[in-house]
N, C-alpha and C positions, 0 to 999 in steps of 0.2 A: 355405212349401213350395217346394221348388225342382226344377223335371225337369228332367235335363240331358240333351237330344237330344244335342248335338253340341257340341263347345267350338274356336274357331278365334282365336288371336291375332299380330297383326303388331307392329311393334315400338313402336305408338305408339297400339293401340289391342287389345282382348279382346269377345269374341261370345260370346256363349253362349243357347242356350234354357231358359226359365226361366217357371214356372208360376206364377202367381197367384189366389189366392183371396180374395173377401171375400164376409160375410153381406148377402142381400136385407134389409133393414129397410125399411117400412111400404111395403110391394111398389114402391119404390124404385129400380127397376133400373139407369136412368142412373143415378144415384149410386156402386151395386154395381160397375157397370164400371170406373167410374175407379180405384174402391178396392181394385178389384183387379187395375189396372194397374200402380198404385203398388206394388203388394204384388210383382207380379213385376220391377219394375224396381229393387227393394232386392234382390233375391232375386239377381237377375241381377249386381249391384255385390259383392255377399255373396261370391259364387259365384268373383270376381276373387281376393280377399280369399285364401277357399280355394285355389286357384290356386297362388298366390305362396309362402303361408306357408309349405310343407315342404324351398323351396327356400330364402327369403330368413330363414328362423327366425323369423317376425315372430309378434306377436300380434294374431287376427281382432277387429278393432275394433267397436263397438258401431256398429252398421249406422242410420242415422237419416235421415231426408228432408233434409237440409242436405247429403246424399252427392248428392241427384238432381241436381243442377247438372253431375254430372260422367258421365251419361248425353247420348251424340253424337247416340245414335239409336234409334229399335226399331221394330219391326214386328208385326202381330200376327196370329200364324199359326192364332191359333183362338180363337172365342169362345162360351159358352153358359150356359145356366142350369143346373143340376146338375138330377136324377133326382128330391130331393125339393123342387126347387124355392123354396129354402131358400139355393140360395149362388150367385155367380156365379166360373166358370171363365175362365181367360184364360191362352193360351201365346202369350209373346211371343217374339223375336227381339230380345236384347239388345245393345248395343253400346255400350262404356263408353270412358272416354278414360282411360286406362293412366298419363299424364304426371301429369296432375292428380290422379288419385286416390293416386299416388306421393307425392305433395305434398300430400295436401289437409291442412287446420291441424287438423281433430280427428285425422286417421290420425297424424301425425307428435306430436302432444301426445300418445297412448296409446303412441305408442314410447318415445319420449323420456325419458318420466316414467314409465313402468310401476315395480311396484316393490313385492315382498315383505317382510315381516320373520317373525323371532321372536323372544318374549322369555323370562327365567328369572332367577329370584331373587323374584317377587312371589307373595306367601303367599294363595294361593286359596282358604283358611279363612277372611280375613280379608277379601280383595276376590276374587269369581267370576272367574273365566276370561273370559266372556262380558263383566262390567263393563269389565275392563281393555285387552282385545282392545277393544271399540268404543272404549276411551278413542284409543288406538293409530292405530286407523282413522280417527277422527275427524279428530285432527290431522295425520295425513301428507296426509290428503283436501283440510285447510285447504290446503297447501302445494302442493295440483294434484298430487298423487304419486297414481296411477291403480292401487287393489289390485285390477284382475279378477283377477288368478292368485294370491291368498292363498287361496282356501281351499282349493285343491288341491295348493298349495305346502305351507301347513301342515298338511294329513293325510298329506303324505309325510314328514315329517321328525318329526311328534309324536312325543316320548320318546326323541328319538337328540340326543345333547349332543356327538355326535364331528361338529368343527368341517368337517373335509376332507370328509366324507363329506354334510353339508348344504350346503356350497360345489359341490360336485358335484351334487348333487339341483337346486341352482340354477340351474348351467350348464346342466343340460336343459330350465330353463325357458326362459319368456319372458321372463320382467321380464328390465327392465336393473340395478337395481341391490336388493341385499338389504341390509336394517337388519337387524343383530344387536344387542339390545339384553339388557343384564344389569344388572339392579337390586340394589342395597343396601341396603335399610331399616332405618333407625333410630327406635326411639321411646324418649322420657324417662319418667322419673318419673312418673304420673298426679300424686302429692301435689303437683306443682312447679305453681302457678298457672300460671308460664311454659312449662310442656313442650310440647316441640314433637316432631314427625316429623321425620325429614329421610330422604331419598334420592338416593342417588347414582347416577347413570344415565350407563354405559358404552356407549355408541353406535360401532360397526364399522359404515361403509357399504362393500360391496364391489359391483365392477362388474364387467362379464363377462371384464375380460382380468385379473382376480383383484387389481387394484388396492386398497388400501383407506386410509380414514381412518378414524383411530379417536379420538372425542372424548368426554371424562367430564366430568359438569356437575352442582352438587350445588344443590338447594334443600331447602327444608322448611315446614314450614305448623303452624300453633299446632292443640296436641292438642286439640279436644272430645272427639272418639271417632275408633277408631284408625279405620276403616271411610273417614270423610269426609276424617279425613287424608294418608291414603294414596291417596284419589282425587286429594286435591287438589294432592298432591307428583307425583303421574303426570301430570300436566295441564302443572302449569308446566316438567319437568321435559324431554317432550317438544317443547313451545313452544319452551322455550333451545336446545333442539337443535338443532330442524327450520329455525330462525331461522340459528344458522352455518352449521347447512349448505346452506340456498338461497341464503345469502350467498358463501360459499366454496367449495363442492363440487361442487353439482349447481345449478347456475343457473341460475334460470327467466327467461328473457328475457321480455321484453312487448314488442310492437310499438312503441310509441313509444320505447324506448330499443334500439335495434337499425334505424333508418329513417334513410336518409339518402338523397341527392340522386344519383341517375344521369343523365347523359347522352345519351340514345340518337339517331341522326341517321341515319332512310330516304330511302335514294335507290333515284331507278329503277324505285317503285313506280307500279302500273297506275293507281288512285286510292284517294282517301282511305278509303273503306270496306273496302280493303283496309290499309288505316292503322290505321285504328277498331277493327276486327275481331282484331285484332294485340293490340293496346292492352287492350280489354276481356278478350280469350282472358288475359295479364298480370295483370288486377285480377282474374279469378276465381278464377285456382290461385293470390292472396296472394302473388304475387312483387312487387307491386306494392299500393298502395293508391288513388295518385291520379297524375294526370299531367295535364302543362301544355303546350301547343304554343310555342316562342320563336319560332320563325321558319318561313313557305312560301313555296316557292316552284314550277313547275311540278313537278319531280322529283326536290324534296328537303324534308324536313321535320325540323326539330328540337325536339324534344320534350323536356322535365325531366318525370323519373319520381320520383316518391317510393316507394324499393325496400325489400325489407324480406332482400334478399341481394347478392352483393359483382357484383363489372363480369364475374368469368371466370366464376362460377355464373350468371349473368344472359345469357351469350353462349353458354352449354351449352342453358339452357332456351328459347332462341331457336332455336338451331341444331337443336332436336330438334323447336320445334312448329312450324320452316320446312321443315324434310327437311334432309338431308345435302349436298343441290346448291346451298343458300343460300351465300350466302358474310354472314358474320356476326364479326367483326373488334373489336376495341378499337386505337385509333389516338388517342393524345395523349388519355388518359385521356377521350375519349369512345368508348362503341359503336355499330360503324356498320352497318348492316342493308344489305345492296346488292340487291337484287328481281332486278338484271339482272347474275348472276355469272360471263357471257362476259368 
């Protein structure tokens, strides 16, 4: 449940008032409070979420406790036991960090990878809708490809085969990229011990600036029954797909191959815990993973970061959680942080 008394944001952070509920269990009530502090502090990061999307187009991400990291602060402007004594009440004073939740690793893997399809050419006499669609889902899901908006994508376009016109239906979505998938099915002779299925699966992935590749890929699987056949040629037939195309197309980075060594060297700084604080703010919105001090001295320190983004994206997100009056620099392929920017 979310109340929105008032909604207030600056450029590096968002407020909002935001109600929380949860159930008394075994008359419980400390417990109840917390649980439905939590509830309003999702409510309140949710609430950002809604905020954003109708300006930035974005998809509202699956809201989950691994978000609270990126609550700065809250207050709580009322608390009670409800009327049947049954639930506990809580309106907090929300205050979220805007940078980080910009950044956080689940919001940016649900953009990233968002991602509808449809298919046409598979005989639904033969294999259900419902079997083939999970096969679908299945494996795009293997491949980290995130379907929240298939089933509202696919109740807008069921029975329309005009390509422009579900390219369009697209572009009002959210996902970023659509599979268009068209099957061929073949089956042999029963009589032939050897008979096999085969299908040939025509794969279109198109992205929002209308781009596309289109890649056709054939296997087949020895006939028992056409039923098990036909699942089994959809299974591999997606797998070879989905295989070039997070190889070639849409590439899912991992952390370990995207990390490599930055430089950063603050001077000027008041002390270390303004160092630290720096440092760990870094490791919790994942621009960083770990860091190593090389050298201190009164009012300089050098640091190796292990970053998981480049020196001029790493001097944006410094310059935005220092303020605008930091002075924050790359100089001989290190970044230099200066505290005191007289």
């Amino acid at each position: 449940m979310i109340g929105l008394l008032f909604c207030s944001t600056n450029v590096y952070s968002f407020s909002t008032d935001a109600t929380g509920v949860a159930h008394i269990k075994n008359r419980n009530i400390k417990a109840a409070k917390k649980d439905a502090i939590n509830d309003a502090l999702l409510s309140g990061i949710r609430q950002y979420y809604y905020s954003i999307a109708p300006v930035e187009k974005i998809q509202i991400p699956k809201i989950t406790n691994s978000y609270l990291k990126y609550v700065k602060k809250f207050i709580v402007l009322s608390d009670k036991v409800d009327e049947t004594n049954r639930k506990y009440v809580v309106n907090l004073q929300v205050t979220v960090d805007t940078i980080g939740l910009s950044d956080a690793s689940e919001y940016t893997s649900q953009q990233t990878n968002s991602a509808v399809y449809s298919i046409e050419g598979i005989d639904y006499m033969l294999i259900g809708r419902e079997v083939s669609e999970q096969i679908i889902t299945d494996e795009l899901k293997k491949k980290n490809f995130i379907l929240s908006d298939q089933d509202y994508f696919e109740y807008s376009i069921r029975d329309d085969s005009n390509i422009k016109k579900i390219l369009k239906k697209f572009n009002d979505h959210n996902a970023n990229f659509y599979f268009n998938l068209v099957a061929d099915v073949k089956f042999d002779d029963f009589t032939n011990k050897d008979s096999k299925c085969e299908l040939i699966l025509t794969t279109t992935v198109y992205n929002k600036v209308s781009n596309k590749t289109t890649l056709r890929v054939n296997t087949d699987s020895k006939l028992n029954d056409t039923v098990t056949c036909l699942e089994e040629v959809l299974v591999k037939s997606m797998q070879k797909t989905l295989d070039y195309i997070r190889g070639q197309v849409v590439r899912l980075d991992t952390l370990e191959n995207v990390s490599h060594k930055l430089n950063i060297i603050i001077i000027n700084f008041t002390n270390m815990v303004t160092v630290n604080n720096l440092l760990n703010s870094l490791k919790d919105r994942k621009y960083i993973s770990d860091f190593n001090i090389k050298s201190f001295a009164q009012k300089e320190v050098t640091i190796e970061v292990t970053a998981f983004i480049n020196e001029a994206d790493m001097v944006k997100r410094l310059s935005l959680l220092l303020g605008t009056d930091m002075n924050v620099y790359i100089n001989d392929n290190e970044i230099i942080v200066n505290f005191n920017n007289n």
